[in-house]
mmCIF file of the C-alpha atoms, coordinates in Angstrom:
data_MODEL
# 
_entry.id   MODEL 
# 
loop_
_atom_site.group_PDB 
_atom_site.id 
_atom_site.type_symbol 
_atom_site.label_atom_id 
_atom_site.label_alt_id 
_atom_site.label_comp_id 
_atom_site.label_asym_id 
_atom_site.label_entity_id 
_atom_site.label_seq_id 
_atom_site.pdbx_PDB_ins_code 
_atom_site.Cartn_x 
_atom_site.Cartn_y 
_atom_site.Cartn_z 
_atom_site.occupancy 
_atom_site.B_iso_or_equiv 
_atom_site.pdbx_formal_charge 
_atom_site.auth_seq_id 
_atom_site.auth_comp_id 
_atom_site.auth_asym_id 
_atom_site.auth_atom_id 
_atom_site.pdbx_PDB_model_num 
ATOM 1   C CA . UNK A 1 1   ? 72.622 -2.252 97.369  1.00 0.00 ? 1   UNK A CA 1 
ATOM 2   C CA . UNK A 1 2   ? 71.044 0.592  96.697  1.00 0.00 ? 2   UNK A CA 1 
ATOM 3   C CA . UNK A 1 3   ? 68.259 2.544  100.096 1.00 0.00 ? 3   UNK A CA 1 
ATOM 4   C CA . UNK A 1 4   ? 65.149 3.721  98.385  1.00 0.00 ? 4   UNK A CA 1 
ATOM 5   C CA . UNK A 1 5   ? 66.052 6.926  100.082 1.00 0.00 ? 5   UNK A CA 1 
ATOM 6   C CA . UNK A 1 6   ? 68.683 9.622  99.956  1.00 0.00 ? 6   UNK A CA 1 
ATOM 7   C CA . UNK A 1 7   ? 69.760 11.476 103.146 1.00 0.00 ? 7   UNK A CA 1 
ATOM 8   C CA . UNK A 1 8   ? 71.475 15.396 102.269 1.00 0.00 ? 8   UNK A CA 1 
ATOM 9   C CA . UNK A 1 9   ? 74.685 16.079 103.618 1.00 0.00 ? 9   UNK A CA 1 
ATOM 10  C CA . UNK A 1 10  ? 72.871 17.550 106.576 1.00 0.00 ? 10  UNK A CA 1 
ATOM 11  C CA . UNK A 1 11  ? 71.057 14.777 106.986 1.00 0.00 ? 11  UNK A CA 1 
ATOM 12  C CA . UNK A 1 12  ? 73.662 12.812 107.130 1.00 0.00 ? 12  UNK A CA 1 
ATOM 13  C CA . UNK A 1 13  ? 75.794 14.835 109.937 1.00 0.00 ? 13  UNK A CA 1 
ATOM 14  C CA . UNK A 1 14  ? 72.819 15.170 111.470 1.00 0.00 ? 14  UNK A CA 1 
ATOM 15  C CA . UNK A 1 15  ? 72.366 11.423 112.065 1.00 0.00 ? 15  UNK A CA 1 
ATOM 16  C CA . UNK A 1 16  ? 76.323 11.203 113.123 1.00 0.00 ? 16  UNK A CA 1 
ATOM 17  C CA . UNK A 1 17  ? 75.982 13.518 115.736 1.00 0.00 ? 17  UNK A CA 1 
ATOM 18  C CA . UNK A 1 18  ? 72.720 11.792 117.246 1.00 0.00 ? 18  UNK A CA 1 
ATOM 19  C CA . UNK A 1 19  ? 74.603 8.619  117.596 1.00 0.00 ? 19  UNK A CA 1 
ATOM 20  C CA . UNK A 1 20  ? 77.678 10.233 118.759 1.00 0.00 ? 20  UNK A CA 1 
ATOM 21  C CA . UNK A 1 21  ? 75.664 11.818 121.307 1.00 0.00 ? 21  UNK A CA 1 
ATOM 22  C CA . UNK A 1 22  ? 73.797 8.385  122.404 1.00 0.00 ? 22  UNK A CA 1 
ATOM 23  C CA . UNK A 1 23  ? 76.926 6.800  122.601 1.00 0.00 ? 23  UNK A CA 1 
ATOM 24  C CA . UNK A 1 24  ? 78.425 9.417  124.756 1.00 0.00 ? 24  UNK A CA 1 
ATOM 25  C CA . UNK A 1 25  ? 75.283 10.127 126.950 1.00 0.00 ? 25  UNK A CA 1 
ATOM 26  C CA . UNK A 1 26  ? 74.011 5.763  127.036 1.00 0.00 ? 26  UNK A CA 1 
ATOM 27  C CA . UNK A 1 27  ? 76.267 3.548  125.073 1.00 0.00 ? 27  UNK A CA 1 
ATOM 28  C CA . UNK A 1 28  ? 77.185 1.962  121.801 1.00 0.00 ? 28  UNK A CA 1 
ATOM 29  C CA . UNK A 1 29  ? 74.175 -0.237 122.029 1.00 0.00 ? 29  UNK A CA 1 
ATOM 30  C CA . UNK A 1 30  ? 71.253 2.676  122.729 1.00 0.00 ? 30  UNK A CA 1 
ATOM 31  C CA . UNK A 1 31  ? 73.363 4.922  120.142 1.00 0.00 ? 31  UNK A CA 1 
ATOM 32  C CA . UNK A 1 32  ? 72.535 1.401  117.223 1.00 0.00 ? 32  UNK A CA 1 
ATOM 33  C CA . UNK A 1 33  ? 69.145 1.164  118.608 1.00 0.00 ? 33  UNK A CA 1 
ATOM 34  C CA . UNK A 1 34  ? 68.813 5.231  117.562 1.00 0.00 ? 34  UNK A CA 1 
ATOM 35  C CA . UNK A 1 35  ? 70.129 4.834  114.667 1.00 0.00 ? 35  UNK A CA 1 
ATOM 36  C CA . UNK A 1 36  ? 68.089 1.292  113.650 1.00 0.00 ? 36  UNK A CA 1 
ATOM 37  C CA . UNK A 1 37  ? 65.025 3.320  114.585 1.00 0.00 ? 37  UNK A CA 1 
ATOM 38  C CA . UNK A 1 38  ? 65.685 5.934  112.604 1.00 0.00 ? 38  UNK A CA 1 
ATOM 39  C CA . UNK A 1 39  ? 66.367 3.869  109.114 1.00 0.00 ? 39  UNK A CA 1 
ATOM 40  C CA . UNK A 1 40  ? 63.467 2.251  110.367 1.00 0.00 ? 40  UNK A CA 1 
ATOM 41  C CA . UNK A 1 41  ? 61.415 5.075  110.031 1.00 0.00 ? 41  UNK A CA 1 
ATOM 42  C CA . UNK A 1 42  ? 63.068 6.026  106.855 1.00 0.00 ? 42  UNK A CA 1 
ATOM 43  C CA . UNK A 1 43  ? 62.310 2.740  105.351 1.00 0.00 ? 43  UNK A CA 1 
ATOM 44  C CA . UNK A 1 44  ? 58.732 3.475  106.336 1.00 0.00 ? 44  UNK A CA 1 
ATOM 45  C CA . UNK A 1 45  ? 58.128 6.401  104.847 1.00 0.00 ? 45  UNK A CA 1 
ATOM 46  C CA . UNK A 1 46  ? 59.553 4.953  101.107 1.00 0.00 ? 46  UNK A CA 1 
ATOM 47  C CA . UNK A 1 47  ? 56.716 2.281  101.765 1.00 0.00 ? 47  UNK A CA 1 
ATOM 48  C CA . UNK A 1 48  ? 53.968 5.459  102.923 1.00 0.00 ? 48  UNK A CA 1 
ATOM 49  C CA . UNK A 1 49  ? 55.473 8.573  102.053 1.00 0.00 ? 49  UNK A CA 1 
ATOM 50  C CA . UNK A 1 50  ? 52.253 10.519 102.854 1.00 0.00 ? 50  UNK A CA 1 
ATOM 51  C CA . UNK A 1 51  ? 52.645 9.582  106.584 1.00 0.00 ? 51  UNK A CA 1 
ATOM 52  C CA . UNK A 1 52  ? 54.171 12.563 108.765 1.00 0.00 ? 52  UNK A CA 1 
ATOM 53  C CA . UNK A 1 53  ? 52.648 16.206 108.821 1.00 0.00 ? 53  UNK A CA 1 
ATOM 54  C CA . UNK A 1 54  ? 53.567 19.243 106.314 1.00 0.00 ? 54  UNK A CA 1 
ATOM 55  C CA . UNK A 1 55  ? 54.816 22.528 109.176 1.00 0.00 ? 55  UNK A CA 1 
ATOM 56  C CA . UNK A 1 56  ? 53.582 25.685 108.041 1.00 0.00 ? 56  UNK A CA 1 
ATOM 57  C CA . UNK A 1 57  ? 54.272 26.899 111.285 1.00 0.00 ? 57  UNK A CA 1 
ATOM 58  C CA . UNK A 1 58  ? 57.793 25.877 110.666 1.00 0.00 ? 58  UNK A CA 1 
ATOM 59  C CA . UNK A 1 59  ? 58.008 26.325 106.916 1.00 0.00 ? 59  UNK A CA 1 
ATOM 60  C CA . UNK A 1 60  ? 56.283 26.931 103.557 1.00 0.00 ? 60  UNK A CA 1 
ATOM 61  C CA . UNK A 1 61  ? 58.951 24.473 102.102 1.00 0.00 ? 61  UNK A CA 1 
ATOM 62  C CA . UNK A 1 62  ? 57.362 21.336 100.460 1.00 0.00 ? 62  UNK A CA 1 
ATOM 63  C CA . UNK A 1 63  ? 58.654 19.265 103.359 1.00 0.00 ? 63  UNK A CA 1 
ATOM 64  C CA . UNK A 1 64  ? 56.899 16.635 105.715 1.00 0.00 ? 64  UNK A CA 1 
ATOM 65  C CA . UNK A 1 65  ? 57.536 15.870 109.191 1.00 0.00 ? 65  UNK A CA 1 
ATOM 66  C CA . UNK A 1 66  ? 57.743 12.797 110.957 1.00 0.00 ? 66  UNK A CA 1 
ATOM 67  C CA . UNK A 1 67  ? 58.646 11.772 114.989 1.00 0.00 ? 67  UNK A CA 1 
ATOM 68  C CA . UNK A 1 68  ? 60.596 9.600  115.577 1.00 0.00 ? 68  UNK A CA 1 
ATOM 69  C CA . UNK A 1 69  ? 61.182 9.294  119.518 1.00 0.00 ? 69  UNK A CA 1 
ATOM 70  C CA . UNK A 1 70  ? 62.231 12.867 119.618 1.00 0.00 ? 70  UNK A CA 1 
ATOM 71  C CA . UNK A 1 71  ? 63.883 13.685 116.570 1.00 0.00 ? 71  UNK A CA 1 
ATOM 72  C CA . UNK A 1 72  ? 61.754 14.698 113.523 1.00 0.00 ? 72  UNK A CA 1 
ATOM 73  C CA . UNK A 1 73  ? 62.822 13.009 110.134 1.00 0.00 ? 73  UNK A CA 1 
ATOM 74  C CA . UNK A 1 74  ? 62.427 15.913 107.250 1.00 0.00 ? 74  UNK A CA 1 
ATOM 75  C CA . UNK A 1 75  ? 61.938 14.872 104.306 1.00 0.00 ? 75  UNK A CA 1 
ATOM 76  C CA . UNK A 1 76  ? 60.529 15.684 100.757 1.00 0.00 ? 76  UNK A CA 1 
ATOM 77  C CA . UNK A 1 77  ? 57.758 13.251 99.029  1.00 0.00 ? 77  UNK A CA 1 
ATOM 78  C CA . UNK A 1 78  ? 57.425 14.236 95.671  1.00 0.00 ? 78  UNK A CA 1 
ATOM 79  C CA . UNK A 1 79  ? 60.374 13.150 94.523  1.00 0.00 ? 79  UNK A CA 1 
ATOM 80  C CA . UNK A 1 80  ? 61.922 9.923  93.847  1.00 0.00 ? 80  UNK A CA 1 
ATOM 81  C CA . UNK A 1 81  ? 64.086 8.591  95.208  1.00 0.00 ? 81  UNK A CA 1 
ATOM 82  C CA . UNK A 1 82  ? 62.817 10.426 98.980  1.00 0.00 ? 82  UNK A CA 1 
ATOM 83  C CA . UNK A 1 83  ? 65.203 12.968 100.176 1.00 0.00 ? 83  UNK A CA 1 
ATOM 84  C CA . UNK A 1 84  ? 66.056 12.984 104.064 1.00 0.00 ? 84  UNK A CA 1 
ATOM 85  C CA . UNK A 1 85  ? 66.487 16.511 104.351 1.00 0.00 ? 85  UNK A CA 1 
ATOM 86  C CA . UNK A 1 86  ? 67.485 16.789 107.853 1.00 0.00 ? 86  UNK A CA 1 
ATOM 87  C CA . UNK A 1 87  ? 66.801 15.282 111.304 1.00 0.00 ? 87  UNK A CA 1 
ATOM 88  C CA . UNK A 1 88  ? 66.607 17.121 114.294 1.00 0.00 ? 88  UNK A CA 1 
ATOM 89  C CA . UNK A 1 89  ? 65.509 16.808 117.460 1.00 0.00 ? 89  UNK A CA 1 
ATOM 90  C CA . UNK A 1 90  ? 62.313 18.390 118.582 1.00 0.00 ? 90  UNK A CA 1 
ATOM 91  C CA . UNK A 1 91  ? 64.178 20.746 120.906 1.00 0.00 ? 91  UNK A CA 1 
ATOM 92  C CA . UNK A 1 92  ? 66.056 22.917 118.594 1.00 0.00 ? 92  UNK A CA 1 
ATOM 93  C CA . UNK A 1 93  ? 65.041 25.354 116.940 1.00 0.00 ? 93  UNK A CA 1 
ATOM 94  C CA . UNK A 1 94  ? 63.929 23.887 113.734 1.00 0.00 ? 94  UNK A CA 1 
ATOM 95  C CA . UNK A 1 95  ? 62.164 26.944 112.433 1.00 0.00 ? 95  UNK A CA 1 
ATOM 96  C CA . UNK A 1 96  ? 65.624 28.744 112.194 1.00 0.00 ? 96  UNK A CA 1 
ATOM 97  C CA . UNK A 1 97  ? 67.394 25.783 111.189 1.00 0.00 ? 97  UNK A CA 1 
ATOM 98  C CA . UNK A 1 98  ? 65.093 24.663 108.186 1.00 0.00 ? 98  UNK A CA 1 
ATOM 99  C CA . UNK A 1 99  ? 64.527 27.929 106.298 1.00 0.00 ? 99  UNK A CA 1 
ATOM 100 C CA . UNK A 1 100 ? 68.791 28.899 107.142 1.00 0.00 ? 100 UNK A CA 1 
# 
């Protein structure tokens, strides 16, 4: 079966290392619940991919940005299917990160 959504390589790491870290820091159960959230969210935004909020202070990219506890799901709209572009947590330095 096919997700409506593509996550980059980035993205993809990204989402590794948040559940290794929930694992690590909670359990195996909180680091699932992360992760369910988060493909949640991603399912959400095939359905409304409007939702979130473009960053210029962030980026002139074409991306959106959308919370998800505290970890923003990047992603690009315009294009089908959607494209996770990264997901970071709202703590890092996203600025430098995104336009790397």
């Amino acid at each position: 079966m096919t997700t409506p959504f593509e996550l980059t390589a980035a993205a993809r790491f990204d989402v590794l290392q948040i559940w290794n870290y929930s694992a690590e820091l909670a359990s195996v159960d909180v680091a699932d619940a992360m992760l369910s959230d988060l493909e949640s969210a991603m399912m959400k935004l095939t359905d409304r991919p409007g939702i979130g909020h473009r960053r210029e202070d962030i980026t002139h990219r074409d991306l959106r940005f959308y919370l998800v506890h505290r970890y923003f799901v990047i992603y690009r709209d315009n294009i089908v299917p959607l494209r996770i572009i990264r997901v970071l947590h709202a703590s890092q330095n996203i600025k430098k990160i995104i336009n790397a």
